[in-house]
DOSEVEX-259529 format. One record per residue (C-alpha): z, x, y; residue in three letters; residue number from 1. Coordinates in pm, 1 decimal, padded with zeros to 6 digits, m for minus. Layout:
N
Z:X:Y:ALA:NUM .
...
END
This chain:
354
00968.2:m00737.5:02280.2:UNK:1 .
00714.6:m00895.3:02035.3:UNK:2 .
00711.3:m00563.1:01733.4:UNK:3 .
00443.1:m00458.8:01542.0:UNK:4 .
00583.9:m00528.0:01260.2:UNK:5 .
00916.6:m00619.6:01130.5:UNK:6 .
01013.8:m00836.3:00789.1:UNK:7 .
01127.4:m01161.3:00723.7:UNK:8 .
01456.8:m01264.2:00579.0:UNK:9 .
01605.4:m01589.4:00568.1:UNK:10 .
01915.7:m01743.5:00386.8:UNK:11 .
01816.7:m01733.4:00047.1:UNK:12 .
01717.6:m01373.4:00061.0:UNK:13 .
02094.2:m01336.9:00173.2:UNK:14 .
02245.9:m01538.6:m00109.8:UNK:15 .
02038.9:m01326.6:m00355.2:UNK:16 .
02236.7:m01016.9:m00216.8:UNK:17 .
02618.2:m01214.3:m00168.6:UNK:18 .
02573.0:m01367.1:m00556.3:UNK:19 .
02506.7:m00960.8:m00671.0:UNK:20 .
02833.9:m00888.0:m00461.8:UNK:21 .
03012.1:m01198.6:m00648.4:UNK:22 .
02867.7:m01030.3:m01013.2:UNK:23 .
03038.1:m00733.8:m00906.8:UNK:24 .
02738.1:m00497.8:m01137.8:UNK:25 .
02549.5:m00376.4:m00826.2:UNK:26 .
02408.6:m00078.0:m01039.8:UNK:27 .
02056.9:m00121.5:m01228.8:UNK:28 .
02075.1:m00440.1:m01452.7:UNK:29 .
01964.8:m00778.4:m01488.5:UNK:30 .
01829.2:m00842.6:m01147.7:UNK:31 .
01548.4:m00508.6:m01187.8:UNK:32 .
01502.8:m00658.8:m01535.5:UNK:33 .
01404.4:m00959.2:m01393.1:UNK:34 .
01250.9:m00841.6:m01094.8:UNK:35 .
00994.5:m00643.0:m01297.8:UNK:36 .
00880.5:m00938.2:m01561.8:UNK:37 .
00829.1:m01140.2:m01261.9:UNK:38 .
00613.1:m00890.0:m01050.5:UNK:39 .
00414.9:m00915.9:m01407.5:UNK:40 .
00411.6:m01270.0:m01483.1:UNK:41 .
00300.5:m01327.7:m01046.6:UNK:42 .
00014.9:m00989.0:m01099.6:UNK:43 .
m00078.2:m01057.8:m01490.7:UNK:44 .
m00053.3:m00651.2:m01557.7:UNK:45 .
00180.2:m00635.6:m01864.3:UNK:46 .
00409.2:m00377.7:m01755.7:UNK:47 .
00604.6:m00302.1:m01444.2:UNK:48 .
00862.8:m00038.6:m01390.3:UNK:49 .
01073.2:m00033.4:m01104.3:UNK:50 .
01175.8:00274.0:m00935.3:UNK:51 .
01326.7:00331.8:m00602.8:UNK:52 .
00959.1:00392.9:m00377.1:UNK:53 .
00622.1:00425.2:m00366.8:UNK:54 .
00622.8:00796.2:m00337.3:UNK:55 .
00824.4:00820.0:m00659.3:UNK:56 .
00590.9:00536.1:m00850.2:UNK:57 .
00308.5:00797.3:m00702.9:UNK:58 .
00498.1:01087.8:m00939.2:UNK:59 .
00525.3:00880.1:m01195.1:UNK:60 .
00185.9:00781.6:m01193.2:UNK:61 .
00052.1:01083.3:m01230.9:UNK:62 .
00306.4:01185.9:m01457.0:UNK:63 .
00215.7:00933.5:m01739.4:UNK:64 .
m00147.8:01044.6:m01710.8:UNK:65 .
m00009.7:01413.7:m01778.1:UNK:66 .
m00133.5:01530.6:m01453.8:UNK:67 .
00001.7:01889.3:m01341.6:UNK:68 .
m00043.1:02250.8:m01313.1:UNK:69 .
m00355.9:02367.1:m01236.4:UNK:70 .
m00495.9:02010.0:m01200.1:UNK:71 .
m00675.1:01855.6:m00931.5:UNK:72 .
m00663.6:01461.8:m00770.4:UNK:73 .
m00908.9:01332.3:m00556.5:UNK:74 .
m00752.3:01142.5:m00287.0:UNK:75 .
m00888.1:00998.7:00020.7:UNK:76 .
m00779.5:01173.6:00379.2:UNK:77 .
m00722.4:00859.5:00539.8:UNK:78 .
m00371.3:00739.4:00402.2:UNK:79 .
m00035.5:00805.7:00376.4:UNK:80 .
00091.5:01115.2:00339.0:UNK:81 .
00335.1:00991.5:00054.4:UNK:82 .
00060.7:01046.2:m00187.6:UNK:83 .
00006.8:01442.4:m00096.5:UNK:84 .
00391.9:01502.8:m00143.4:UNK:85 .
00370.5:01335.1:m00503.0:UNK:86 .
00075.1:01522.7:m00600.5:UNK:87 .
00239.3:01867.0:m00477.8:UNK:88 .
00587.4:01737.1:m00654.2:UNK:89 .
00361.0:01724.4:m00984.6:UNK:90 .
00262.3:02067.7:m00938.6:UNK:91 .
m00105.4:01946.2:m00921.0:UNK:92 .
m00411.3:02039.5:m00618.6:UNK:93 .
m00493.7:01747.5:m00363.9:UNK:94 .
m00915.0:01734.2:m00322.5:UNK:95 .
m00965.9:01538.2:m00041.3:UNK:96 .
m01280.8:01300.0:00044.8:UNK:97 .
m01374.1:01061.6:00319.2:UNK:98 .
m01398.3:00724.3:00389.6:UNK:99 .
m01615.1:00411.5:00447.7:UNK:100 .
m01652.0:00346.8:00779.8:UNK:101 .
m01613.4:m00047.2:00748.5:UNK:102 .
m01342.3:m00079.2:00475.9:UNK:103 .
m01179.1:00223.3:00584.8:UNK:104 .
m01179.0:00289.0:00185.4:UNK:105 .
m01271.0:00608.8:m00035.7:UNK:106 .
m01637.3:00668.6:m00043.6:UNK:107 .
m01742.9:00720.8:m00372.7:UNK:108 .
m02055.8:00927.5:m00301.2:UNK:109 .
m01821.8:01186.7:m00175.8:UNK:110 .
m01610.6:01166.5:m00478.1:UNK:111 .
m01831.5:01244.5:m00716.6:UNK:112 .
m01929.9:01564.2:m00475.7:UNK:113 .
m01601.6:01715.5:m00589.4:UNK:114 .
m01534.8:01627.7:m00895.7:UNK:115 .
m01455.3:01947.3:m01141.9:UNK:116 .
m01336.8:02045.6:m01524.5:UNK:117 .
m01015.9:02045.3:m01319.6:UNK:118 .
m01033.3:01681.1:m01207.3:UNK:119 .
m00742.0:01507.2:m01349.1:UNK:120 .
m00724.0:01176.8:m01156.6:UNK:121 .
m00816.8:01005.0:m00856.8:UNK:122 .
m00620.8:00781.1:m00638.3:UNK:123 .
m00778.5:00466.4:m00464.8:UNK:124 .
m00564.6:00314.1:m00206.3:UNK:125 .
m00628.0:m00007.6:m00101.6:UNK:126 .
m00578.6:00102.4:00261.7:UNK:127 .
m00388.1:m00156.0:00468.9:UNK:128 .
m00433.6:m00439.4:00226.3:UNK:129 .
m00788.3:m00444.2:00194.0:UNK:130 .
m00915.8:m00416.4:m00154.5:UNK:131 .
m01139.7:m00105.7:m00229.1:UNK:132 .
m01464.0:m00105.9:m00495.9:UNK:133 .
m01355.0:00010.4:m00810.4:UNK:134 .
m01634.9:00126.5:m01102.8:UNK:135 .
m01350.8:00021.0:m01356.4:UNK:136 .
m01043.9:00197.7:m01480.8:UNK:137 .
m01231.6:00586.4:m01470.5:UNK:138 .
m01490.9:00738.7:m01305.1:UNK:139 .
m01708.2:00974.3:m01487.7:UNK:140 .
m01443.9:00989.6:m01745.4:UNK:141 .
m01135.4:01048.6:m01522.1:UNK:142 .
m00854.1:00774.4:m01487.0:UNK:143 .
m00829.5:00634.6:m01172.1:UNK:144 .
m00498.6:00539.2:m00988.1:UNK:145 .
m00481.0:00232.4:m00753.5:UNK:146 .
m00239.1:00264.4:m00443.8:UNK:147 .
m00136.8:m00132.1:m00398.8:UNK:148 .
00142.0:m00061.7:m00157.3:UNK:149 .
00004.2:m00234.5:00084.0:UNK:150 .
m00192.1:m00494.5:m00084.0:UNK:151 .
00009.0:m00769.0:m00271.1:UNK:152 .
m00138.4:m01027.8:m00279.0:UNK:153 .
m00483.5:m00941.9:m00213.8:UNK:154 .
m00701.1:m00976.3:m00515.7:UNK:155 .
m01088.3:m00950.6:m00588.1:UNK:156 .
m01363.2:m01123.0:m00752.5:UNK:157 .
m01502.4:m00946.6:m01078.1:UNK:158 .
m01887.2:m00956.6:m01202.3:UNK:159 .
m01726.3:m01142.8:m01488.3:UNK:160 .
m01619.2:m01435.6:m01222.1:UNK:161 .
m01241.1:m01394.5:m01258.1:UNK:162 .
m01026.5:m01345.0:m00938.1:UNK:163 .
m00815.1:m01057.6:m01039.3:UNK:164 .
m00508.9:m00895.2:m00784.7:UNK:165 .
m00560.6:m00543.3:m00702.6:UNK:166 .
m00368.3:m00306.6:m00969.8:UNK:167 .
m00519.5:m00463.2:m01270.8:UNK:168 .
m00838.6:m00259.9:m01350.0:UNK:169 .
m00693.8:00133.0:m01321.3:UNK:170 .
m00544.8:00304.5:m01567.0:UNK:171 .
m00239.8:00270.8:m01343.7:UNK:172 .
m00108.0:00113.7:m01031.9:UNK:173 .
00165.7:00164.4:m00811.1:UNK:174 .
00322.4:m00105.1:m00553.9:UNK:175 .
00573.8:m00022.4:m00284.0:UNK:176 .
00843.3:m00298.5:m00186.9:UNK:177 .
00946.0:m00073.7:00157.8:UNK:178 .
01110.4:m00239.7:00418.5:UNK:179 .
00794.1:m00304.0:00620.8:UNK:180 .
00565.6:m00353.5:00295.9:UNK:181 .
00406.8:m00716.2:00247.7:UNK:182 .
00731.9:m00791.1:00052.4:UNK:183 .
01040.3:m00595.3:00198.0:UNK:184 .
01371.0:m00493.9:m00047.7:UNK:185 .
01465.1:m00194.3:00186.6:UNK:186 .
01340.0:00093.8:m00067.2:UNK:187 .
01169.3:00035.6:m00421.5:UNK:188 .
00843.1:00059.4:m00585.1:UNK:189 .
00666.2:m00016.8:m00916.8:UNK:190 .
00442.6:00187.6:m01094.3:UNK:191 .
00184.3:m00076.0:m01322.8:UNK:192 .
00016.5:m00084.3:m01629.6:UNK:193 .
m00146.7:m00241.4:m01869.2:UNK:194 .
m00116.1:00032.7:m02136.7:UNK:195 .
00189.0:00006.7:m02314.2:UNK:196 .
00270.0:00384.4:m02382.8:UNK:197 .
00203.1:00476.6:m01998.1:UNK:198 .
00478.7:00227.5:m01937.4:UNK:199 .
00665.1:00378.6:m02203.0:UNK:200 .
00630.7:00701.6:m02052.8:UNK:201 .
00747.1:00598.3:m01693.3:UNK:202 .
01079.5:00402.0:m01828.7:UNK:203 .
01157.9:00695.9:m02036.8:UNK:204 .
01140.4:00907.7:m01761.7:UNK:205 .
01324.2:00681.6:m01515.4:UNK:206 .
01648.9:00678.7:m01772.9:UNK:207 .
01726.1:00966.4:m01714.0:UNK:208 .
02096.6:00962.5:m01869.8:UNK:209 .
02234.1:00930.1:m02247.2:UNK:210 .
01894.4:00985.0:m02378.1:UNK:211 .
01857.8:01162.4:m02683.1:UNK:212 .
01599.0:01391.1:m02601.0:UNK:213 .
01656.3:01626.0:m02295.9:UNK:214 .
01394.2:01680.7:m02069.2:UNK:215 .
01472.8:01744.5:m01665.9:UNK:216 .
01440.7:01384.6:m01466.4:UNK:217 .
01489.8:01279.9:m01137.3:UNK:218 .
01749.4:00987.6:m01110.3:UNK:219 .
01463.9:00710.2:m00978.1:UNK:220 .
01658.3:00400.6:m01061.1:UNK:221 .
01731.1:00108.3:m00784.9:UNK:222 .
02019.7:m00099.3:m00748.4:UNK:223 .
02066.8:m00472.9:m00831.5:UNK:224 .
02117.1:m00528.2:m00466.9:UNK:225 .
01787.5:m00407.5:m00323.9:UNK:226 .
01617.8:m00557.7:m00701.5:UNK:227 .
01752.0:m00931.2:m00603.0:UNK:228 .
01587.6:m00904.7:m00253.6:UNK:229 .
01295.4:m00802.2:m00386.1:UNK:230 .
01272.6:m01080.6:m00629.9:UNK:231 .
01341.9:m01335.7:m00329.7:UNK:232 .
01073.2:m01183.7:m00161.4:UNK:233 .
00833.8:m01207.3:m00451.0:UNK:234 .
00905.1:m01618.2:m00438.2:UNK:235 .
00724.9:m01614.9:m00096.1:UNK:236 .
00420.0:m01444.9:m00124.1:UNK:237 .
00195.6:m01722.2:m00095.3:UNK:238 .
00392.3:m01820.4:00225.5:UNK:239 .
00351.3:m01488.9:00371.5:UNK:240 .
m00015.1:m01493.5:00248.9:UNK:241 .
m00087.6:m01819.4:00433.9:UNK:242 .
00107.0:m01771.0:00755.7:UNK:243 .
m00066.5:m01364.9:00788.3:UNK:244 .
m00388.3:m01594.4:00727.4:UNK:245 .
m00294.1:m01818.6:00976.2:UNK:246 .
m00237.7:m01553.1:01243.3:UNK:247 .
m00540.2:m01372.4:01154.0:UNK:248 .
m00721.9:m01678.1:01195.9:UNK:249 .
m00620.5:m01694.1:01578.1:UNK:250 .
m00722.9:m01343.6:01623.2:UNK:251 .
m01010.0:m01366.6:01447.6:UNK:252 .
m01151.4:m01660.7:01699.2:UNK:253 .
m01094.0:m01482.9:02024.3:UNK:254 .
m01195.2:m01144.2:01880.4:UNK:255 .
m01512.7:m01264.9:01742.9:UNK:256 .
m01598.2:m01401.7:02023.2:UNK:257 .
m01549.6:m01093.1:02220.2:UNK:258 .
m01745.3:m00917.7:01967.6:UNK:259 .
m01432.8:m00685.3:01883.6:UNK:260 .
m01505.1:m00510.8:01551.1:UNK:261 .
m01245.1:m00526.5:01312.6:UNK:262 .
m01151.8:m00330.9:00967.1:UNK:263 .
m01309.8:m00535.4:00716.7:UNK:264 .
m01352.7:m00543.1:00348.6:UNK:265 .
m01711.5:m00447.6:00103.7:UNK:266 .
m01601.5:m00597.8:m00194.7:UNK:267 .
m01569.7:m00965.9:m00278.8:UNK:268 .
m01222.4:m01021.5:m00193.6:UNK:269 .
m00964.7:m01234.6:m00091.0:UNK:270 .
m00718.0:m00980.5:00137.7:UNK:271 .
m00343.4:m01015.3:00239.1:UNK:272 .
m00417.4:m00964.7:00597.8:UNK:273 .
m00134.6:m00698.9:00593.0:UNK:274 .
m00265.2:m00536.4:00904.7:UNK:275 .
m00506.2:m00645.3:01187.7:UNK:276 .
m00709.3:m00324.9:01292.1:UNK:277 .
m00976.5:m00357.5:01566.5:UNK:278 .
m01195.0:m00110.3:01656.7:UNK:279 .
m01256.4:00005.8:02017.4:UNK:280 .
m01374.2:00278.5:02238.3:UNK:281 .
m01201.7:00579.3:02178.1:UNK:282 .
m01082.1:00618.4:02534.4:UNK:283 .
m00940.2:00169.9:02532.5:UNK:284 .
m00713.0:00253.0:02261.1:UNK:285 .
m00437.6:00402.9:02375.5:UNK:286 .
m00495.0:00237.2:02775.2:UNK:287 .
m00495.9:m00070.9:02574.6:UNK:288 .
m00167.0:m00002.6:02387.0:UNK:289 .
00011.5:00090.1:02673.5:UNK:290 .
m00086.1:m00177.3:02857.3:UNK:291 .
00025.0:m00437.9:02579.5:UNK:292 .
00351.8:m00228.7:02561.4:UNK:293 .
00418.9:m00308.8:02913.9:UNK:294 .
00394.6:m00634.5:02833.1:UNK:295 .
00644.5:m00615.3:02542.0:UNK:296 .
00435.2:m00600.4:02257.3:UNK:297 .
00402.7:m00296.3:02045.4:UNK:298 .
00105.5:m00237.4:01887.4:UNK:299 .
m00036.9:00081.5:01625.3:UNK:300 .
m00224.2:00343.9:01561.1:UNK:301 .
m00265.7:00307.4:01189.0:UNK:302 .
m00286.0:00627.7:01127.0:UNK:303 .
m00317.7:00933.7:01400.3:UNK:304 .
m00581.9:01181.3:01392.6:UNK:305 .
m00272.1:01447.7:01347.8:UNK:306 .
m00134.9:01224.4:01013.8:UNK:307 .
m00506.8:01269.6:00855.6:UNK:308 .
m00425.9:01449.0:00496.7:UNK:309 .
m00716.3:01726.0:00566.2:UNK:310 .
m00550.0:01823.6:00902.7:UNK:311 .
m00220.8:01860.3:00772.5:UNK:312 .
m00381.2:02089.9:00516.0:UNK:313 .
m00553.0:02289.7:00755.4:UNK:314 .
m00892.8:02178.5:00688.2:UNK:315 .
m01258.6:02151.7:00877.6:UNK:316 .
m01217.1:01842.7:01038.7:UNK:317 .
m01633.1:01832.7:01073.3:UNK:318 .
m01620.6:01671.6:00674.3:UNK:319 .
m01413.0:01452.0:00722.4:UNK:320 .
m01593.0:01254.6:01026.3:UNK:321 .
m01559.5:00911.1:00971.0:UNK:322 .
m01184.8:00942.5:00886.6:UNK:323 .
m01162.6:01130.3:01252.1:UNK:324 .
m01337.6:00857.6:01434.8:UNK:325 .
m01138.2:00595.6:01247.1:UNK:326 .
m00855.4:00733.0:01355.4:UNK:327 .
m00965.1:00787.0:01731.2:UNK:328 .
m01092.6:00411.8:01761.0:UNK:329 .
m00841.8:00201.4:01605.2:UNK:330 .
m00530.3:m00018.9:01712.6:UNK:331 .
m00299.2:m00251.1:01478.3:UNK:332 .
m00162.1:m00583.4:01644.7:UNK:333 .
00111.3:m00736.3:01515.6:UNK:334 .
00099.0:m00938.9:01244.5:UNK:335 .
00335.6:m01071.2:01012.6:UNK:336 .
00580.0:m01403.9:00856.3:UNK:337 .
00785.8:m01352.8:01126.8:UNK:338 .
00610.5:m01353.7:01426.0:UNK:339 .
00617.7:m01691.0:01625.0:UNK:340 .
00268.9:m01902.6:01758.8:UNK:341 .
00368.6:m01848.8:02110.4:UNK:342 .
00391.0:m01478.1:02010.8:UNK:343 .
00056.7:m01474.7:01887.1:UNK:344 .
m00087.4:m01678.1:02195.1:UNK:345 .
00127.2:m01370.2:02374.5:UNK:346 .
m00081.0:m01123.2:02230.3:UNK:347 .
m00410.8:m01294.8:02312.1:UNK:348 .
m00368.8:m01375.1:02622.9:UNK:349 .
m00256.5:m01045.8:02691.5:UNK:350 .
m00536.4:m00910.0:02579.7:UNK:351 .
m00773.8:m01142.7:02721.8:UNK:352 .
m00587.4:m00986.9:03057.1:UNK:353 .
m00698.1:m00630.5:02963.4:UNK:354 .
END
């Protein structure tokens, strides 16, 4: 069975766990240390804190920009619903907008509809690895949040001419290094910044013991056995950027040709190709995905019409309709490291079949 999606892990990703083992100091220590200057030094935002997933760098997020009671964040509908339980957690009121219909990314215009005195933040994923438009690090005074978890690696082109990665122009940034992120060390995330009391605000928070000031905290830390994955990880993005751009390459030429729409980006980017979403006919997708599965490959929905933020909430479904035919009209093909030429040639011809 050819997965969806599944991470790759070779030898010296398991001699960075065994040589933790040997040190016998599997607790936080030198390895998140290390892990977090060289997420940095790779990114070029100052200051990286690791905590233990991108739900948690979420909190703390919104934490450090004293987000709470009785304020509100403007979020997009179409994304994960990791980002709704952190703003709940905070004690804070999700405002939900919808999306572009190419990029699949928040659509500003509808932002700025529902902005309040009450606004507090807004969080901008970069849904699936493809970079969305940012005005800078606010909007109409507000600090913006960017969701990276998907999208290491990707970066954009400024006005100014320099290629920046996605993370560096908000106010904050989060990353998540989830076992089927771009980079994979089981759980763990980083919350980003270049502002160096925001970052002293998250660490503080994340040490939560033999601190001289009390204050209620959640023990976020990771261990030095997931942090020494992640840093072998981090030593092969640019393989895992060239071999997703590889694959997407072979896709793209038999798609293309087909005239099979895919999700694409509006800015000037360079993306990590961390998914490969076409669009079809509502009533091909799921005939399609059954009929790949019964060919053993497994294939996506990126994210069901149920799994849409406003209709967990409870909401009108009729503002949100680009998100709802997003959701109706889309299937993810595997794509990742892993995944073999023949596999990919599987997946073609398979579909060529259809």
């Amino acid at each position: 069975m050819i997965q969806h999606n599944k991470p790759y892990f070779d030898l010296c990703d398991q001699d960075a766990i065994v040589a933790v083992l040997k040190s016998g100091y599997v607790a936080q220590g030198q390895e998140s240390d290390m892990l977090e200057q060289e997420l940095s030094a790779y990114t070029k935002i100052p200051y990286a804190t690791l905590v233990n997933s991108g739900t948690t760098a979420i909190y703390l997020a919104l934490y450090a920009l004293n987000v709470g009671k009785g304020g509100e964040v403007i979020l997009p509908t179409y994304v994960c619903s990791a980002l709704l339980n952190a703003i709940f957690m905070i004690g804070a009121t999700p405002v939900l907008v919808d999306v572009k219909e190419q990029d699949f990314n928040i659509d500003w215009n509808k932002v700025a509809e529902r902005i309040t005195e009450k606004t507090q933040a807004i969080i901008v994923p970069h849904i699936h690895g493809v970079p969305a438009f940012l005005p800078g690090d606010r909007f109409e005074g507000i600090p913006i949040i960017e969701d990276c978890a998907t999208a290491l690696g990707s970066t954009i082109l400024c006005e100014s001419g320099e290629v920046n990665h996605v993370g560096s122009i908000a106010a904050v940034s989060v990353l998540s290094f989830y076992a089927s992120k771009f980079c994979a060390m089981g759980y763990g995330g980083f919350v980003m910044t270049r502002d160096k009391s925001l970052n002293q605000k998250t660490k503080e928070y994340r040490e939560f013991d033999s601190v001289e000031v009390y204050q209620p905290r959640f023990n976020f830390q990771v261990s030095d056995l997931n942090a020494a994955l992640g840093r072998s990880q981090l030593k092969k993005v640019d393989v895992f950027l060239e071999r997703r751009k590889k694959i997407a390459a072979l896709y793209d030429e038999f798609f293309s040709s087909k005239g099979i729409e895919k999700q694409s980006p509006l800015t000037d980017c360079q993306y990590n190709n961390y998914r490969y979403i076409i669009r079809l006919k509502q009533e091909d997708v799921k005939q399609l995905s059954s009929y790949l599965y019964q060919r053993g490959i497994k294939t996506i929905i990126p994210i069901e019409t149920y799994e849409l933020l406003h209709n967990y909430l409870k909401q009108d479904s009729r503002d949100f309709p680009v998100a709802e035919h997003i959701a109706k009209s889309t299937l993810s093909l595997p794509i990742y490291p892993a995944m073999a030429d023949n596999e990919v040639e599987q997946v073609v011809s398979a579909i060529k079949a259809f």
